[in-house]
C-alpha positions as CSV (number, residue, x, y, z in Angstrom):
1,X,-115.1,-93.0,-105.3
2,X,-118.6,-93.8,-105.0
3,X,-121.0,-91.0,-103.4
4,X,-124.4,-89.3,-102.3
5,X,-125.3,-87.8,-105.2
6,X,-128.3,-85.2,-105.1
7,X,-129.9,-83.3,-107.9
8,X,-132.4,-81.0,-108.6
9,X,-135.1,-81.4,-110.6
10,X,-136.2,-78.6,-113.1
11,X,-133.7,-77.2,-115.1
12,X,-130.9,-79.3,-114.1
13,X,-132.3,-83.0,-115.0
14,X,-135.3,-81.9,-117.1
15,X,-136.3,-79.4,-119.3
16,X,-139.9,-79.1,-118.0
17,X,-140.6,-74.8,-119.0
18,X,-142.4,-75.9,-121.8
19,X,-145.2,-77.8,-120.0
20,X,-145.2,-75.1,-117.1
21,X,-145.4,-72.5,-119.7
22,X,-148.7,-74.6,-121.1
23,X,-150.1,-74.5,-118.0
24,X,-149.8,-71.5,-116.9
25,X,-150.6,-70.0,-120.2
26,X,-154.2,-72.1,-119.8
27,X,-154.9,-70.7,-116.6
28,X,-154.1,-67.0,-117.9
29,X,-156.7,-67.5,-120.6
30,X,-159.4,-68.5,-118.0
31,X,-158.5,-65.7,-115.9
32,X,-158.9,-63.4,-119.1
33,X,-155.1,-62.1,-118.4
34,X,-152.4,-61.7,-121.6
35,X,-150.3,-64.0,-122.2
36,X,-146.8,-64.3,-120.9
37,X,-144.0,-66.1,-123.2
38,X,-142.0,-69.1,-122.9
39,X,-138.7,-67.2,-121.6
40,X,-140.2,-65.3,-119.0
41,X,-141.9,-68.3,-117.5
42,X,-138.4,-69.6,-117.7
43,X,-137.2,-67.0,-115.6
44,X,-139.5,-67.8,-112.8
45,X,-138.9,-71.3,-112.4
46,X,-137.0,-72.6,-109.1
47,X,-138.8,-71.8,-106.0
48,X,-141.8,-73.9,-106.3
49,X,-145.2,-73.9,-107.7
50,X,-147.1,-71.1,-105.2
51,X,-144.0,-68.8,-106.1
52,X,-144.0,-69.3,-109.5
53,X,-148.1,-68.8,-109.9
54,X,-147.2,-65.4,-108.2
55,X,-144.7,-64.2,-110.2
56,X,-146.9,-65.3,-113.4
57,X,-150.5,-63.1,-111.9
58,X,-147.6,-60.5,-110.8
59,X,-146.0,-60.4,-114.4
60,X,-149.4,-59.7,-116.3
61,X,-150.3,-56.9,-113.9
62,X,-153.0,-58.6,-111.3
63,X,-151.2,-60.0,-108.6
64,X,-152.7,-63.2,-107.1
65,X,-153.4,-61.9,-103.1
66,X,-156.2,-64.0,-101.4
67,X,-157.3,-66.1,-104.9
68,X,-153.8,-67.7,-104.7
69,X,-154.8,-71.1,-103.1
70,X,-157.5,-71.7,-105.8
71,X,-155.1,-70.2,-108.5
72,X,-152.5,-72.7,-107.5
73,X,-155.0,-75.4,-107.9
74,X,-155.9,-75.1,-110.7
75,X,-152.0,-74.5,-112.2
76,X,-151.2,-77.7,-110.7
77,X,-154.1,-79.4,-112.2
78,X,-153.5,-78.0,-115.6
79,X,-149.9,-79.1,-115.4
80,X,-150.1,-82.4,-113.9
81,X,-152.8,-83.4,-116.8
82,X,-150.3,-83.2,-119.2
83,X,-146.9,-83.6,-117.0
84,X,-144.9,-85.2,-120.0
85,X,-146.7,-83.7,-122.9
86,X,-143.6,-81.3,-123.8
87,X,-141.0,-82.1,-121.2
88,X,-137.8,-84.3,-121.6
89,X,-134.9,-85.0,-120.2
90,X,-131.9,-82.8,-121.2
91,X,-129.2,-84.1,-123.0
92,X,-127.5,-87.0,-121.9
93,X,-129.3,-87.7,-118.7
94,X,-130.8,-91.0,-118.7
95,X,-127.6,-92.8,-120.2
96,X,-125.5,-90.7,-117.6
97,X,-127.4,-91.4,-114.9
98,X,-127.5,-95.6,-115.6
99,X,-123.2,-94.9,-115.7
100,X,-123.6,-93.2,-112.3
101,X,-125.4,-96.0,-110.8
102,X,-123.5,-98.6,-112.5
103,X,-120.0,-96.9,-111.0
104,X,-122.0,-97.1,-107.2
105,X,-123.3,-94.0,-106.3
106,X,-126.5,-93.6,-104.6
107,X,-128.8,-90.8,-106.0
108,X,-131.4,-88.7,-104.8
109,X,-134.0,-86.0,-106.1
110,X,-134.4,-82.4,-103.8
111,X,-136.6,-80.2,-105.6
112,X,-139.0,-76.9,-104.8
113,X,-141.2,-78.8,-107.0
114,X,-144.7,-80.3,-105.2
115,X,-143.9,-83.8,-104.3
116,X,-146.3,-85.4,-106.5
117,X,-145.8,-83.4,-110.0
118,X,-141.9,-84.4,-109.2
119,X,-143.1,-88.2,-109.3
120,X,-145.6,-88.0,-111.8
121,X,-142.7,-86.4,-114.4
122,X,-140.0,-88.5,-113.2
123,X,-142.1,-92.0,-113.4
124,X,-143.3,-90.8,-116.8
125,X,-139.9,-89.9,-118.3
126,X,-138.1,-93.5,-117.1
127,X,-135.9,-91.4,-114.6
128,X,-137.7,-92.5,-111.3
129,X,-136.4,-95.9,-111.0
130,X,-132.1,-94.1,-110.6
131,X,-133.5,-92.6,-107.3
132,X,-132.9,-94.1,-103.7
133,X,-134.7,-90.7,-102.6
134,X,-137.2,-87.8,-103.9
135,X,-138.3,-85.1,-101.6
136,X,-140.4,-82.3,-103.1
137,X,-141.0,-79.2,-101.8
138,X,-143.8,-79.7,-99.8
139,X,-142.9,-83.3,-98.4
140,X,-139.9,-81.2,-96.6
141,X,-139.8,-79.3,-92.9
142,X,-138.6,-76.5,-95.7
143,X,-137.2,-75.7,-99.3
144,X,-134.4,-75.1,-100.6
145,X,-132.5,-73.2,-100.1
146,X,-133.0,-74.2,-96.4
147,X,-130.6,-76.3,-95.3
148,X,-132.9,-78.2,-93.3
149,X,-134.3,-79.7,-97.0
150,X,-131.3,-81.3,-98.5
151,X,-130.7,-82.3,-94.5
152,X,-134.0,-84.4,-94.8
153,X,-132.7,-85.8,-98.2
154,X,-129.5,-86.9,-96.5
155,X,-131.4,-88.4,-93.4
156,X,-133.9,-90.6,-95.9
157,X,-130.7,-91.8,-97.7
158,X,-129.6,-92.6,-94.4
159,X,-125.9,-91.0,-95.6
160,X,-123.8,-88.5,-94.1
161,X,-122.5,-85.1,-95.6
162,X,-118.4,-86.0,-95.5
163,X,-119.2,-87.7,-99.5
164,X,-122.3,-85.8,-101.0
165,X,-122.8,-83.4,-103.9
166,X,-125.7,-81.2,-104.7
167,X,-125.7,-80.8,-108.6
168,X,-127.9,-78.0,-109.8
169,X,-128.2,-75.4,-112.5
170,X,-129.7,-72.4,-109.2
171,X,-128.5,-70.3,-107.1
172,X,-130.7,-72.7,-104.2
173,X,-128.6,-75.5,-104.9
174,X,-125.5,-73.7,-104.6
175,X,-126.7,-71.9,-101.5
176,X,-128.8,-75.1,-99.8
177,X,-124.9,-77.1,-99.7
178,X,-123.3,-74.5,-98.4
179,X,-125.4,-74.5,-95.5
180,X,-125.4,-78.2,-95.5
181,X,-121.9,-77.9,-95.8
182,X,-121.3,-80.0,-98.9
183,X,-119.5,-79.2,-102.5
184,X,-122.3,-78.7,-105.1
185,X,-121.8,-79.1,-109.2
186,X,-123.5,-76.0,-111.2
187,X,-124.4,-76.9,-114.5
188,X,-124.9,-73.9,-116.9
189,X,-127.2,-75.1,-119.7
190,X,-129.9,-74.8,-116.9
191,X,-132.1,-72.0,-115.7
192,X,-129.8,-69.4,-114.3
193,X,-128.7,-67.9,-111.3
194,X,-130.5,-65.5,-109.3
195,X,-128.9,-64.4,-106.2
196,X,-125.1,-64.7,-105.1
197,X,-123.9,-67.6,-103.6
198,X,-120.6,-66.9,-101.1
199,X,-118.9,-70.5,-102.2
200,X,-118.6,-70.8,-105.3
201,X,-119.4,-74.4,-106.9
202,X,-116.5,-77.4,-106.8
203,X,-117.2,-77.8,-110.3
204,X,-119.2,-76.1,-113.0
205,X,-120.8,-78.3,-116.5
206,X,-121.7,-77.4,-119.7
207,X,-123.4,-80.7,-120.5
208,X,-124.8,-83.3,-118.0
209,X,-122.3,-86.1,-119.7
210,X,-119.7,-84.6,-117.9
211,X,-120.5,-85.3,-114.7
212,X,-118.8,-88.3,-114.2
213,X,-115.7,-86.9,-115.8
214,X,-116.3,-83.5,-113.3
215,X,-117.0,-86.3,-110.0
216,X,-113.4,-88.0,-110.8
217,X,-111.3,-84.6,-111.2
218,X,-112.9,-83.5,-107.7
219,X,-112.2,-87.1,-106.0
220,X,-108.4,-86.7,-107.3
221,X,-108.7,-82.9,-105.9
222,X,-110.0,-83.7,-102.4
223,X,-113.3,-82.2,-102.7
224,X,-115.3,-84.5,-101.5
């Protein structure tokens, strides 16, 4: 049964730590501050870019405050110089995603991400073209996991909630569609969880190639 399918970016469809570990590891040697490692920056990634600049100047003991504006500009234009440099997409997701839009669904991006880093990565990895929609955090009335962000995704796409999906590897994804009221697929080679969600998800991966498998056993079940 084809359907609104809507993902999130980091973490679930790419594997982009490794470039926002670069950047923010540049920026840290201009401001003189140690180091912080690839897993920790991992930890802090979900909740966009001025959040995750925060908990980076936070982490090495000189928290951001008033220079956070010009700290966050400089981040972004640190990471978006090299966007692709050491990103890809995880396992399996460009040939699943062609099978997804060969079967009929309609797919869309919702992301904390800045609007214009999301494009930059997705155009340079090939993915942009399997996506009717992409709303970054900041070209939203909110992020996630405010409902009214995945509600704008679903208003662009023109669709209604009765056959969408969020599919994410957070805690925001699980918690933005049950506000929206929709099912939502966690996958588990992701990011991690931070906070509780009080529904848990329709159907939980391991690998992104079982989507399609995890989308039929949910249609036969009545979830969406």
């Amino acid at each position: 049964m084809p359907s609104t399918l809507v993902f999130d970016l980091d973490g679930t469809l790419i594997h982009s730590a490794p470039d926002l570990h670069r950047a923010l590891s540049q920026l840290h040697v201009e401001e003189k501050l140690p180091p912080l490692t690839l897993e920790q920056v991992t930890s802090m990634v979900g909740d966009g870019a001025p959040v995750l600049v925060t908990r980076a100047f936070e982490r090495a003991g000189r928290p951001a405050g008033d220079a956070l504006p010009r700290l966050l500009a400089r981040f972004l234009e640190l990471y978006e110089t090299g966007i692709a440099e050491l990103t890809l997409p995880f396992p399996g997701v460009p040939e699943t995603l062609a099978r997804l839009r060969d079967d009929g669904h309609r797919m869309a991006v919702c992301t904390n991400k800045p609007d214009i880093p999301t494009r930059a990565v997705l155009d340079a990895l090939g993915l942009a073209p399997f996506f009717d929609v992409i709303v970054g955090g900041d070209s939203a009335p909110a992020k996630k996991p405010d409902a009214r962000h995945l509600l704008a995704v679903l208003d662009r796409m023109a669709a209604g909630r009765d056959n969408a999906i969020m599919i994410g590897d957070g805690t925001n994804d699980l918690l933005v569609a049950e506000a929206v009221g929709i099912p939502s697929i966690l996958v588990r080679y992701g990011y991690g969880l931070r906070r509780p969600s009080t529904t848990p998800p329709a159907a939980v991966i391991d690998n992104f190639a079982a989507l399609p498998a995890a989308l039929a056993q949910m249609a036969v079940s009545g979830a969406y």
